[in-house]
Backbone as numpy.savetxt, mean C-alpha at the origin, in Angstrom:
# Nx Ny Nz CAx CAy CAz Cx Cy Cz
10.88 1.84 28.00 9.83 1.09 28.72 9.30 -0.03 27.85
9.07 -1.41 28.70 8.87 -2.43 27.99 7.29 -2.99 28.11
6.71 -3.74 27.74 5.78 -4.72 28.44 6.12 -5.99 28.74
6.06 -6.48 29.57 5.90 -7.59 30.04 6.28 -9.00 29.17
5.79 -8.97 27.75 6.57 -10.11 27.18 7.79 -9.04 26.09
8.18 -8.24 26.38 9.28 -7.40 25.90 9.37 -6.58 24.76
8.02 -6.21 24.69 7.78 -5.30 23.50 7.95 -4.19 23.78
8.30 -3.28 23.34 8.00 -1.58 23.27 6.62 -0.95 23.83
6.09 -0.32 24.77 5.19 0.02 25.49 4.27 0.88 24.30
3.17 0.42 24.15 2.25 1.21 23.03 2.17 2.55 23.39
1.70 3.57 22.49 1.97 5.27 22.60 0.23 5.30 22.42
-0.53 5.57 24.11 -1.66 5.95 23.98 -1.63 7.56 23.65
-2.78 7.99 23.50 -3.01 9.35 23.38 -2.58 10.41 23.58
-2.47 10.34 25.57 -1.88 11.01 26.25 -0.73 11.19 25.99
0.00 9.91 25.89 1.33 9.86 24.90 1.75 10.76 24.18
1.31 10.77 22.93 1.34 10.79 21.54 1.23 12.57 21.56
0.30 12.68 22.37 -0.26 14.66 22.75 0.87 14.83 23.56
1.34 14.36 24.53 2.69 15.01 25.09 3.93 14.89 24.16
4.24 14.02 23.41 5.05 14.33 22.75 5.23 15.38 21.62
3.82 15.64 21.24 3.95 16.75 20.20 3.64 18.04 20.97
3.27 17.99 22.29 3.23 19.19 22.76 4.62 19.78 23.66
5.06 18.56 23.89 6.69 18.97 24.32 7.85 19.44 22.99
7.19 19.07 21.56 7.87 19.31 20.71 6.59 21.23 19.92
6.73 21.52 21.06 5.48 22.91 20.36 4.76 22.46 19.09
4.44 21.50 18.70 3.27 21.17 17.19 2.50 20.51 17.41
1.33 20.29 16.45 0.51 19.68 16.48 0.31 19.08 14.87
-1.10 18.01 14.85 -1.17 17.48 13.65 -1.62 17.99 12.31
-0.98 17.81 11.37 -0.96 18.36 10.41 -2.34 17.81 9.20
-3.02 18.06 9.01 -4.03 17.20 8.41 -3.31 16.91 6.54
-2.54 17.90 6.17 -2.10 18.03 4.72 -1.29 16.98 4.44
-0.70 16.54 5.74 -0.48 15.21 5.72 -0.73 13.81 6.61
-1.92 14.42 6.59 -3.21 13.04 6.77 -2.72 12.38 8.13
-2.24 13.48 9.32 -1.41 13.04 10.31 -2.73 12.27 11.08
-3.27 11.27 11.10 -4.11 10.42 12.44 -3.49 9.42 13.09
-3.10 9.56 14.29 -2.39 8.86 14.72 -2.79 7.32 15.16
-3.21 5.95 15.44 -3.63 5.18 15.69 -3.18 4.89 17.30
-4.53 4.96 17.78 -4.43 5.24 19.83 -5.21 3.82 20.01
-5.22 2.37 19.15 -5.78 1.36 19.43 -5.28 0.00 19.65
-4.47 0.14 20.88 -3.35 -1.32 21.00 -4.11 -2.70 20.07
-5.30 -2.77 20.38 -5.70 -4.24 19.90 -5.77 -4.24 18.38
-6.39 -2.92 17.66 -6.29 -2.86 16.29 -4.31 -3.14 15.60
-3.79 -2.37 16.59 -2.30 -2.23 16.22 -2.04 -3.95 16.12
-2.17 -4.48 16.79 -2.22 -5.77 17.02 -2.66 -6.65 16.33
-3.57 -6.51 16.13 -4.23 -7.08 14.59 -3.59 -6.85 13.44
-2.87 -5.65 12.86 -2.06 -5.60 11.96 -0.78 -6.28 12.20
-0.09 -6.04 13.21 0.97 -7.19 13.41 1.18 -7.84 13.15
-0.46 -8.83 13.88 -0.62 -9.93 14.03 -0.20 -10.63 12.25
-1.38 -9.57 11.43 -1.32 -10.34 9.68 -0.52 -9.97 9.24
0.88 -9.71 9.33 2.19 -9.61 8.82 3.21 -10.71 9.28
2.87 -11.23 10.38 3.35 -12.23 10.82 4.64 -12.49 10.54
5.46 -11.24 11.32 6.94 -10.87 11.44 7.88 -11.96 12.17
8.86 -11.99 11.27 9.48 -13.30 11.66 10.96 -12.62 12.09
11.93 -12.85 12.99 12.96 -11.94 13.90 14.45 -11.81 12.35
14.17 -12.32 11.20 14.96 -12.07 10.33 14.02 -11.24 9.13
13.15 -10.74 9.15 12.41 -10.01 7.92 12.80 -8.76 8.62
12.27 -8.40 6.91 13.13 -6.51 6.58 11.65 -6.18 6.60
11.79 -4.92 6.93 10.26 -4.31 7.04 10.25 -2.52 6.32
9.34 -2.52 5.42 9.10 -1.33 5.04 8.15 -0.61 5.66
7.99 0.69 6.46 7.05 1.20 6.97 6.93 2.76 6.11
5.76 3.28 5.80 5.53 4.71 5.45 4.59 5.52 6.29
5.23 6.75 7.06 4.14 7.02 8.15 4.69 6.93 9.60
5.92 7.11 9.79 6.29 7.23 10.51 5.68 7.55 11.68
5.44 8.65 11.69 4.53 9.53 13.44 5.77 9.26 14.41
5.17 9.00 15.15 5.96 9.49 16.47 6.49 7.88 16.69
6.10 7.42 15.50 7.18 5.73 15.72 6.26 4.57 16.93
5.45 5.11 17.30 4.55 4.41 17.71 4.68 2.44 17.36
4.39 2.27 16.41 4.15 1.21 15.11 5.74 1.03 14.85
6.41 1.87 14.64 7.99 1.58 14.21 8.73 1.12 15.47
8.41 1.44 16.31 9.33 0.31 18.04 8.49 -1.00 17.63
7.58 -1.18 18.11 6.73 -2.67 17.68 7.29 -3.27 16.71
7.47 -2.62 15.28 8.57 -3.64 14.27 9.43 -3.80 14.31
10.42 -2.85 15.10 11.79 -3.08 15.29 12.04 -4.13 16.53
11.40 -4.24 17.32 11.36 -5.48 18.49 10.94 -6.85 17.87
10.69 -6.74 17.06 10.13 -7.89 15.86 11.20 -8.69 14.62
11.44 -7.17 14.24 12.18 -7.70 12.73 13.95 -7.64 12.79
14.33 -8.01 11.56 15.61 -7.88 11.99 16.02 -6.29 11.60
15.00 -6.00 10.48 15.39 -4.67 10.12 14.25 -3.43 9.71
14.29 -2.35 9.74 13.07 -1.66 9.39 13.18 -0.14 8.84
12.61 -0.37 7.70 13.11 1.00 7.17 11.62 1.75 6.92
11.92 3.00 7.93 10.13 4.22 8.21 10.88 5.26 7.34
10.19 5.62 6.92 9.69 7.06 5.55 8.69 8.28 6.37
9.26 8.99 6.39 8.18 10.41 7.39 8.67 11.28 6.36
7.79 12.03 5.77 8.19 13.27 5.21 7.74 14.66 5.62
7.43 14.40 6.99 7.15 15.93 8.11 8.55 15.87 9.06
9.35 16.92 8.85 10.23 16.99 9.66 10.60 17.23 11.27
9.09 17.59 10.92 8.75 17.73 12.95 8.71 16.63 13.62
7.78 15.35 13.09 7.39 14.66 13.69 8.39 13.61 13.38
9.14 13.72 12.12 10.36 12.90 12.29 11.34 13.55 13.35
11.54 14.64 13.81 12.26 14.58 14.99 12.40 13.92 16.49
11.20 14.10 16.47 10.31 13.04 17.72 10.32 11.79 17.44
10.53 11.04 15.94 10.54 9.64 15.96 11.51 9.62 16.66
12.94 10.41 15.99 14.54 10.07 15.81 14.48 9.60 17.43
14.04 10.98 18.28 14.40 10.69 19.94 13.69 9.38 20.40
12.57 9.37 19.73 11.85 7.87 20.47 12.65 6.28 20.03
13.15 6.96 18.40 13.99 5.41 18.21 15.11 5.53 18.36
15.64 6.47 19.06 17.02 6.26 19.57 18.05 5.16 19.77
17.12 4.34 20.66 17.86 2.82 21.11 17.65 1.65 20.16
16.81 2.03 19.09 16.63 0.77 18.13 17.67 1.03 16.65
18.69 0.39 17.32 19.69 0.21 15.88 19.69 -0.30 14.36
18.24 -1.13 14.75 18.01 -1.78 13.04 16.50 -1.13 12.61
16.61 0.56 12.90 15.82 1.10 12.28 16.65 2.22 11.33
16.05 2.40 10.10 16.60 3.46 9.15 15.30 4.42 9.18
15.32 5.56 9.74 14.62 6.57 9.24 14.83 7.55 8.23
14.31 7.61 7.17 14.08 8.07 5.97 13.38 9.46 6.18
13.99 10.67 5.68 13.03 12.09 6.16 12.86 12.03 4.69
11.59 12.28 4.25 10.80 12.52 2.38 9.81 11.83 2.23
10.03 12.52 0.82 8.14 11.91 0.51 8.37 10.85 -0.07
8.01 9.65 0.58 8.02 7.85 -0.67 7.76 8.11 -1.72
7.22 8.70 -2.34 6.48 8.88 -3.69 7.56 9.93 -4.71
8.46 9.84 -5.45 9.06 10.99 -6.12 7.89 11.36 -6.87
7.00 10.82 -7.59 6.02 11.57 -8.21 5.04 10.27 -8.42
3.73 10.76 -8.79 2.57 9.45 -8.69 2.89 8.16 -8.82
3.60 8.06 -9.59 3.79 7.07 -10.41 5.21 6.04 -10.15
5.75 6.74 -8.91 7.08 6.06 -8.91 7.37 6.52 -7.46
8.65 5.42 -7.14 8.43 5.28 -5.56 9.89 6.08 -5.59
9.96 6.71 -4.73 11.14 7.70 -4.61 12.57 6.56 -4.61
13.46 6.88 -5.15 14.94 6.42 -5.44 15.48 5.85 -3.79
15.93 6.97 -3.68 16.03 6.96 -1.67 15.37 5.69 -1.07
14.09 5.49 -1.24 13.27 4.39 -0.93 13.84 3.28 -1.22
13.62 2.99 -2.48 13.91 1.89 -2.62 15.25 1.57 -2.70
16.05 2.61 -3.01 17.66 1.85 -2.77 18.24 1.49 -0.98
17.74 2.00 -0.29 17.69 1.84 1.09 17.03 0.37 1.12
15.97 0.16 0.60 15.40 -1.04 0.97 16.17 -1.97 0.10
16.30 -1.88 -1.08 17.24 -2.83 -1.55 18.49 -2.97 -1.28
19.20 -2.65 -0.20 20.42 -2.86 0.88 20.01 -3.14 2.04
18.90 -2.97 2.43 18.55 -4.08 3.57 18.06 -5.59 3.31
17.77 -5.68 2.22 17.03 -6.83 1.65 18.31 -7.46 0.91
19.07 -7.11 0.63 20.14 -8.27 0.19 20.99 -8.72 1.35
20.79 -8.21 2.65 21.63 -8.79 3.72 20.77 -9.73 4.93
19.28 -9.33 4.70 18.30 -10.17 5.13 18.08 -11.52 4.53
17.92 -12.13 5.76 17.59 -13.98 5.55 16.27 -13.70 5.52
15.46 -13.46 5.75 13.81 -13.33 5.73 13.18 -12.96 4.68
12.03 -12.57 4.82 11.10 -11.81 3.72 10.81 -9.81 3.86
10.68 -9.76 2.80 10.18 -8.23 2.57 8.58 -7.76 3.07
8.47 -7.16 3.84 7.26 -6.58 3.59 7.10 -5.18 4.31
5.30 -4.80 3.86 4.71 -3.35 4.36 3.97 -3.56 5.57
4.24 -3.06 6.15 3.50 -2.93 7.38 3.13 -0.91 8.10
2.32 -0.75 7.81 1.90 0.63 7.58 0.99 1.30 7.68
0.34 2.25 9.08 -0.75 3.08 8.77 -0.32 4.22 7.79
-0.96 3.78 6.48 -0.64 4.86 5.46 -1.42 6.24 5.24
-0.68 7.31 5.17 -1.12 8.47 4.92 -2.04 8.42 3.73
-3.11 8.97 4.14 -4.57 8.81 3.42 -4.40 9.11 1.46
-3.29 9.88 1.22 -3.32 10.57 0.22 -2.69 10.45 -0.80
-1.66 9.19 0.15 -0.45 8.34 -1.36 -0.52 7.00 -1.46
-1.66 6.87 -0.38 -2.00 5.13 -0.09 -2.24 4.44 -1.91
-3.23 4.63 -2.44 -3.08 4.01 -3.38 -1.98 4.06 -4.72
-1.49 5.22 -4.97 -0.33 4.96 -5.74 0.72 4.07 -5.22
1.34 4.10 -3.74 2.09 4.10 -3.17 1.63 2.45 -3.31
1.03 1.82 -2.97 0.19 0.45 -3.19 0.94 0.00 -4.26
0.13 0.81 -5.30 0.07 0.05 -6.62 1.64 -0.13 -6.96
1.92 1.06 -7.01 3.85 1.27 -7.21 4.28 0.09 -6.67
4.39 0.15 -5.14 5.18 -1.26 -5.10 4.83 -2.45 -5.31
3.58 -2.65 -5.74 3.10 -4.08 -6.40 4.31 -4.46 -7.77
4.32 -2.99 -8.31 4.76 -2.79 -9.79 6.30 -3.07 -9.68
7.08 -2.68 -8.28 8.83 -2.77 -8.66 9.06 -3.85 -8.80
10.45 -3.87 -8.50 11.17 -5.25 -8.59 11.40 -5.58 -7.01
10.87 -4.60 -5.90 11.46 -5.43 -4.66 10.62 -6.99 -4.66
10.95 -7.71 -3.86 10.44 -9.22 -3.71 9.64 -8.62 -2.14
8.56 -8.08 -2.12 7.48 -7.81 -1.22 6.69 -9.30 -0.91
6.92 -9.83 0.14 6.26 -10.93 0.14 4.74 -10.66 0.95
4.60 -9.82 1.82 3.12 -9.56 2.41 2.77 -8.05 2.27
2.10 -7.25 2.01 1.69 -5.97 2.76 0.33 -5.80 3.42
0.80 -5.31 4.55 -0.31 -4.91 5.43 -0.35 -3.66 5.83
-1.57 -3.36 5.61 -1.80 -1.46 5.60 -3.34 -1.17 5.98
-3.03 -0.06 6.61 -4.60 0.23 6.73 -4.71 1.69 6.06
-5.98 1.94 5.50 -6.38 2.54 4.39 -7.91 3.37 4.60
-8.02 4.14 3.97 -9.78 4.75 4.36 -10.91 3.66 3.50
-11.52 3.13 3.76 -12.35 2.00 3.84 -13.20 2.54 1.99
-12.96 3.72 1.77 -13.37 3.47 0.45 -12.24 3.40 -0.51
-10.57 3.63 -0.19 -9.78 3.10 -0.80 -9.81 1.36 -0.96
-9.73 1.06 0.60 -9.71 -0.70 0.70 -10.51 -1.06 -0.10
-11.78 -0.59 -0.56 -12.81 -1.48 -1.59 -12.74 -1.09 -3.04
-11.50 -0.29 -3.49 -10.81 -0.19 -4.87 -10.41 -1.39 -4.52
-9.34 -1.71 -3.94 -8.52 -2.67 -4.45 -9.14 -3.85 -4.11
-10.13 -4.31 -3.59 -11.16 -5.68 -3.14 -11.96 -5.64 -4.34
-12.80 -4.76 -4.97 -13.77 -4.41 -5.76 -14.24 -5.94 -6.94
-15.04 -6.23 -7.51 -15.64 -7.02 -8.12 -15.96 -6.23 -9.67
-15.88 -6.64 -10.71 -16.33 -6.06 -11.71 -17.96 -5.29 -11.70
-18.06 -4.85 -12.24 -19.27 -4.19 -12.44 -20.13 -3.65 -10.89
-19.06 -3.40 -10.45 -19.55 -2.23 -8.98 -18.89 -0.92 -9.42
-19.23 -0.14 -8.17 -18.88 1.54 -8.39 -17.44 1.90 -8.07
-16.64 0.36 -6.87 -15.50 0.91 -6.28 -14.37 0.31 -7.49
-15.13 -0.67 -8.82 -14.31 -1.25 -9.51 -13.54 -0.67 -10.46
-12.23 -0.67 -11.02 -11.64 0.39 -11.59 -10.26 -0.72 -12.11
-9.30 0.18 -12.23 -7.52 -0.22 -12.97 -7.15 -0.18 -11.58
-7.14 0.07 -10.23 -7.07 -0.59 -8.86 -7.00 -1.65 -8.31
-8.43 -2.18 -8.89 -8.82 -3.37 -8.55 -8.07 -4.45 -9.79
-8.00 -4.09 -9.94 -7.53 -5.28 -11.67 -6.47 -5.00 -11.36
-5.94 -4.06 -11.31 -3.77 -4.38 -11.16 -3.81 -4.79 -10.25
-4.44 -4.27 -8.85 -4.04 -5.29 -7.60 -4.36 -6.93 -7.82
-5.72 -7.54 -7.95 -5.82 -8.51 -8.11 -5.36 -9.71 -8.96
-4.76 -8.90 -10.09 -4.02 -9.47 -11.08 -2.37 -10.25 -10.45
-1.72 -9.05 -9.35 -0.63 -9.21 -8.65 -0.55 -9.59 -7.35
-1.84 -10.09 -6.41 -1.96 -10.38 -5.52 -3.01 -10.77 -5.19
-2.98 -11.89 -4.10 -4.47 -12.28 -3.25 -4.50 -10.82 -1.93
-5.61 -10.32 -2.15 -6.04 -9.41 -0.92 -7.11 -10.12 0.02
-7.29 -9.80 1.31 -8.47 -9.55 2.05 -8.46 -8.72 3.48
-9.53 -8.55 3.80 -9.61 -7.28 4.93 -9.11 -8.18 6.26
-8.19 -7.51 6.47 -8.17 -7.74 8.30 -9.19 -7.44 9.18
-9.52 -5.68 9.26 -10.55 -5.67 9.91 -10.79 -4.30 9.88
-12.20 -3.46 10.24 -12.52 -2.48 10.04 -11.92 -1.60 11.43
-11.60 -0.52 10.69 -10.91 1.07 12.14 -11.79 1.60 11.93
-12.69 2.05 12.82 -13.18 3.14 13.32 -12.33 4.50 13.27
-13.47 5.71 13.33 -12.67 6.65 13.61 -11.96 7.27 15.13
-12.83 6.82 15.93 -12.56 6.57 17.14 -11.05 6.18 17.41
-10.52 4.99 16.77 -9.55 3.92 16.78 -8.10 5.44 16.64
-8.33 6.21 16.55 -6.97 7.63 15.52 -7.44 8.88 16.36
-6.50 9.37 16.65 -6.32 10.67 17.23 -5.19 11.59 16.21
-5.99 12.66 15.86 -7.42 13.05 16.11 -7.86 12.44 14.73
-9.42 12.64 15.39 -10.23 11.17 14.52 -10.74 11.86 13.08
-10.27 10.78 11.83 -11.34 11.07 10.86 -12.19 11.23 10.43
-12.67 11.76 9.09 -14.00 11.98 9.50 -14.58 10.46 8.80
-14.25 9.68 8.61 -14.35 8.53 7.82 -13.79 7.28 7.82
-14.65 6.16 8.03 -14.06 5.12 8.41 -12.91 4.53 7.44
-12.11 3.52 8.29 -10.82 2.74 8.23 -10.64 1.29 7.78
-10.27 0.96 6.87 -9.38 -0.66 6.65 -8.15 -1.21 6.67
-7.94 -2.07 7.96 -6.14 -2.72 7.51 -6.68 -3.66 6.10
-5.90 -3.66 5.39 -6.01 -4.59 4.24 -4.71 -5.67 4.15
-4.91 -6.74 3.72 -3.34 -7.59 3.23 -3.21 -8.19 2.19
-2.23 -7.92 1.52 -2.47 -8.51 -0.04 -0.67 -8.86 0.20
-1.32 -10.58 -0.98 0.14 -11.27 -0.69 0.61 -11.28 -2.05
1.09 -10.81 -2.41 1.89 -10.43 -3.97 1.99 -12.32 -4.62
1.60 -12.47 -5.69 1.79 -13.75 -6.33 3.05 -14.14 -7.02
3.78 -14.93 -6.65 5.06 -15.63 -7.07 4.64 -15.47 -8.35
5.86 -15.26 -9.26 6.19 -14.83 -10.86 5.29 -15.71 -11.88
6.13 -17.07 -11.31 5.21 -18.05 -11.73 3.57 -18.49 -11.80
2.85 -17.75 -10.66 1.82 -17.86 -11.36 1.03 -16.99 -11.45
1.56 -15.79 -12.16 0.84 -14.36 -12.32 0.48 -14.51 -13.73
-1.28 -14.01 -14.25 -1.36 -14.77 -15.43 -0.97 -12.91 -16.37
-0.63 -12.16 -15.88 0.36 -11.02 -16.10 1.63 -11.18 -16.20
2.48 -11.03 -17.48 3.94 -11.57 -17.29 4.74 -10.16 -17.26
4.36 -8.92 -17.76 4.87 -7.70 -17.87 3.48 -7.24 -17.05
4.06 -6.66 -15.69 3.29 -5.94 -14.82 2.80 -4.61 -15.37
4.25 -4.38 -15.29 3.96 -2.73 -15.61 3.44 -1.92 -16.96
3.63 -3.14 -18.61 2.88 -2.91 -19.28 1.61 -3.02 -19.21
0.96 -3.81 -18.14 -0.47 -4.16 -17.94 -1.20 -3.21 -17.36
-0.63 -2.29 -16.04 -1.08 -1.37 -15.34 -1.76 -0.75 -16.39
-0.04 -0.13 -17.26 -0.41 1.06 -18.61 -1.71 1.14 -19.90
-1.85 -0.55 -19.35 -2.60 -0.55 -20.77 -4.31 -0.91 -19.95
-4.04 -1.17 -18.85 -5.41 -1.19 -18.30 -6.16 0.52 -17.75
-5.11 1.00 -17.09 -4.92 2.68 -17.10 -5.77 3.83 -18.29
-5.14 3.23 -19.16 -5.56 4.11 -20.37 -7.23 3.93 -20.60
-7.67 2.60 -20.64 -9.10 2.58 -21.12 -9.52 3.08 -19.62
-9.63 3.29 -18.48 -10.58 3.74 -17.06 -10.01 5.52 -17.27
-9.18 6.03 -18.06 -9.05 7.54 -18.26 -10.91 7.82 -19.04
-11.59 7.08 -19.87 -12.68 7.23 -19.99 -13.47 6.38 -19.99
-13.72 5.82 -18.63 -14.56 4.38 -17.99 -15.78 4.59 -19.03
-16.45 5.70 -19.01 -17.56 5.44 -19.45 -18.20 5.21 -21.02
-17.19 5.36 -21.83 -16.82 4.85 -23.20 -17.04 3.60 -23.64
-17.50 3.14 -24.61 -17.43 1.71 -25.15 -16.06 1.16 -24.89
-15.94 0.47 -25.14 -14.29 -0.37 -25.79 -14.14 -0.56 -27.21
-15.47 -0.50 -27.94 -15.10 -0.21 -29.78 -14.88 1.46 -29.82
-14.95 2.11 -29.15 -14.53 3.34 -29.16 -13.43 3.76 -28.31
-13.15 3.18 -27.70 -11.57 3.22 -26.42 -10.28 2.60 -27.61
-10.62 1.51 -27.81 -9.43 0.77 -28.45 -9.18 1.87 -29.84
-10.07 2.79 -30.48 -9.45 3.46 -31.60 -8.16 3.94 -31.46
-8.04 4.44 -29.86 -7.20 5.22 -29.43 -5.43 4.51 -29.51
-5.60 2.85 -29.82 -4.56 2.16 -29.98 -3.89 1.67 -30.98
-2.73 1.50 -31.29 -1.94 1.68 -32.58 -2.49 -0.01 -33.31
-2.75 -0.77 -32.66 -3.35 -1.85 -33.71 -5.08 -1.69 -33.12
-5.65 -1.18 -33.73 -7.20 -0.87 -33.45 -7.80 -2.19 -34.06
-7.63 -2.62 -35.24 -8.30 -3.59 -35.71 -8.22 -4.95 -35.23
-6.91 -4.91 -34.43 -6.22 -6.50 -33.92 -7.11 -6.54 -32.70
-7.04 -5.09 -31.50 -7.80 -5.19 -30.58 -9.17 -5.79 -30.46
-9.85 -4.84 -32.08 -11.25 -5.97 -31.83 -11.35 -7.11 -32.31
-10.54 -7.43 -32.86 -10.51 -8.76 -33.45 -10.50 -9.56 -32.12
-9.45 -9.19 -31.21 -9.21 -9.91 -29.71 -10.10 -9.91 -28.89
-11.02 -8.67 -28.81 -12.52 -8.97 -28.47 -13.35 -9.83 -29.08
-13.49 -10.21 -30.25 -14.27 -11.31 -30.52 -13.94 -12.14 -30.30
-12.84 -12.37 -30.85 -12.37 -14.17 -30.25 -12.60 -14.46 -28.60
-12.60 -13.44 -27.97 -12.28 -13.22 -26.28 -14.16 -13.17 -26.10
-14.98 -13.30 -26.99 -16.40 -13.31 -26.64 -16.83 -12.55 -26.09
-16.24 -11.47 -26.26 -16.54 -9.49 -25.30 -16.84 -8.67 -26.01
-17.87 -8.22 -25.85 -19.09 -7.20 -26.20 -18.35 -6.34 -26.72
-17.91 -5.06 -27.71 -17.30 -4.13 -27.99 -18.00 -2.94 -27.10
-19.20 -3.35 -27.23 -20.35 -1.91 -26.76 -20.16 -2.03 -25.13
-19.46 -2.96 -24.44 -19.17 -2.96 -22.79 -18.11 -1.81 -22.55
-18.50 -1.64 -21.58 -17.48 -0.39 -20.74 -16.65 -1.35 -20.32
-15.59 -0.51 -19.77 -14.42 -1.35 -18.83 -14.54 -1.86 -17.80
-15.69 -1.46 -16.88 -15.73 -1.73 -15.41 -16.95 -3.04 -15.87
-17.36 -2.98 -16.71 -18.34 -4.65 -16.85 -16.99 -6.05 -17.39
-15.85 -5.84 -18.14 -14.97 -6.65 -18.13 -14.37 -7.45 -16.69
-14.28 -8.50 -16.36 -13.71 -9.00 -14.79 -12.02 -8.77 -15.44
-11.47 -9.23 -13.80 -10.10 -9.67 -13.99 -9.63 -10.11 -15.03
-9.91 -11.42 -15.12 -9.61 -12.34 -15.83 -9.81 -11.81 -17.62
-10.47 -10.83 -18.05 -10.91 -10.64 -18.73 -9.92 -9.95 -19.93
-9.55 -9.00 -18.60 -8.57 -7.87 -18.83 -6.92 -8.42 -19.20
-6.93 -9.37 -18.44 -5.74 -10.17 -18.55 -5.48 -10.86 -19.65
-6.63 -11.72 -20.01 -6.54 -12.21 -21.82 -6.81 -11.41 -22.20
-7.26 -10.20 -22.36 -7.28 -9.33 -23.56 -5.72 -8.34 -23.66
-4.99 -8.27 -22.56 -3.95 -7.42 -22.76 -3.14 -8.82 -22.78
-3.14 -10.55 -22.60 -2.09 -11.06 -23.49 -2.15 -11.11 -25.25
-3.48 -10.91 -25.58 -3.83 -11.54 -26.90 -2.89 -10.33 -27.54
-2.65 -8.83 -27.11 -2.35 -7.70 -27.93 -1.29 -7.60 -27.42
-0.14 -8.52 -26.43 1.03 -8.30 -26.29 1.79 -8.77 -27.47
C-alpha cells in the first residue's frame, strides 16, 4: 500500500499493535522498543536528512520497518540493524518487496566502544557502489544512542549527515555548552567532529507505548577532514575521556595521571588555563589546543 505521491503507507498504532499481535509479542522495554505513531514528526526527520534517490542509508532500530519502507522509497540503498529477533521477523515480511534493503539481525554495538564488524563491513559495500552520500537516519534505541553516536563520528565511514532522535537529556550532551550540567567528553567529541542542531522536540505521546520522558531528533553534519581543528579523532576522544572519568578533579591533579605531566602544565600555561579548573569549565576550543599542544 502506497500514498498518493508513492511512498510506503505510514504504520499507525493500530498498525504496529496488529502486527505484533498477529506475531503473539509485544514490546520489549530492555530494548527500549517505542515505536514512533507520528507521521508529521517522521517527516520532519526525513525531511533533515534530505535523501537524495542515490544515497546509502544506515538505520539502527529497525521495529516493524515502519521508518525503513520510507527510506527505501527514497534511497538507493539501506542498511537496518534490529537485534530482537521477533520484531526482525515482522520487518523481513513487511520489507519483503524492497530489494535495496539489507536487514542486519544483532546488536550494532560489538561492545561500547566499537561498532560491530557486520555493521560496518555491510555498510562499507554499499557505500563503495553508491553515487551519493552516507548517512543515519534513526529512531535510536534509548540505550546505545550515545556510544553508537560517538562511534560512528569516530570510524572511517564518510557519514555525511546523521539524523536521530534521542531522549532529550541525551540530545543536550551532545548540544551542551561548557560549564553546564549536560557538558561532558560528549559534547566536545561531538562538537569537535560536527555542526549539530535540534530538529525538533517528541513528545511522549509521539511513541507507542509512550516514554516516560521526553524526545529529540537531533542532526549533526560531520566536518570535512580539512577543517576539523582535531586531526587524530580517536586519540582525542581518549584523551578527552580520561580527564571526565574524574570531572570533578582539578586538571593540576588529572594531568599527574599522564606520562609527560610536566609538558601538560606547561601547555596549560601557555594555553592561559587555570590548573585549579575542572574539565567541564574548559570550552571546545580549549580542549582541542590543549590535546594539539601534547600531541
Amino acid at each position: 500500500m502506497s500514498t498518493p505521491c508513492g511512498h510506503p503507507a505510514f504504520q499507525t498504532q493500530t498498525i504496529i499493535r496488529s502486527l505484533l499481535d498477529t506475531a503473539g509479542i509485544s514490546p520489549r522495554k530492555r530494548f527500549g522498543q517505542h515505536f514512533l505513531i507520528d507521521a508529521n514528526l517522521m517527516g520532519r526527520l526525513l525531511d533533515a536528512a534530505d535523501i537524495s534517490t542515490d544515497d546509502c542509508i544506515l538505520e539502527v532500530g529497525t521495529g516493524t520497518a515502519c521508518l525503513t519502507t520510507q527510506l527505501a522509497a527514497r534511497a538507493a540503498s539501506v542498511v537496518t540493524v534490529e537485534i530482537d529477533a521477533r520484531i526482525a521477523a515482522i520487518a523481513q515480511s513487511v520489507l519483503a518487496g524492497s530489494a535495496n534493503v539489507t536487514l542486519l539481525l544483532g546488536d550494532a554495538l560489538e561492545r561500547k566502544s566499537a561498532i560491530s564488524p557486520q555493521v560496518l563491513d555491510t555498510v562499507r559495500s554499499k557505500v563503495s557502489r553508491a553515487r551519493g552520500e552516507l548517512k543515519l537516519v534513526a529512531n535510536l534505541p534509548y540505550d546505545i544512542a550515545t556510544s553508537l553516536v560517538i562511534d560512528l563520528l569516530l570510524t572511517d565511514l564518510p557519514f555525511r549527515r546523521l539524523c536521530f532522535t534521542v531522549q532529550t537529556e541525551v540530545a543536550e550532551r551532545f548540544l551542551a555548552r561548557h560549564d553546564s550540567d549536560a557538558y561532558g567528553a560528549v559534547a566536545i567529541i561531538a562538537q569537535s567532529l560536527a555542526r549539530g542542531r535540534r530538529i525538533c522536540r517528541v513528545p511522549p505521546e509521539a511513541f507507542w507505548p509512550r516514554p516516560k520522558v521526553d524526545s529529540t531528533m537531533l542532526r549533526l553534519d560531520p566536518l570535512p577532514e580539512a577543517e576539523r581543528a582535531v586531526k587524530d579523532a580517536v586519540d582525542f576522544a581518549r584523551f578527552v575521556r580520561q580527564f571526565f572519568l574524574h570531572r570533578r578533579k582539578t586538571l593540576s591533579h588529572l594531568v599527574r595521571s599522564l606520562p609527560s605531566a610536566e609538558t601538560a602544565l606547561r601547555a596549560l600555561a601557555e594555553l592561559g588555563i587555570d590548573p585549579r579548573s575542572r574539565p567541564e569549565q574548559l570550552t571546545v576550543e580549549n580542549w582541542q589546543h590543549f590535546h594539539r599542544r601534547l600531541q
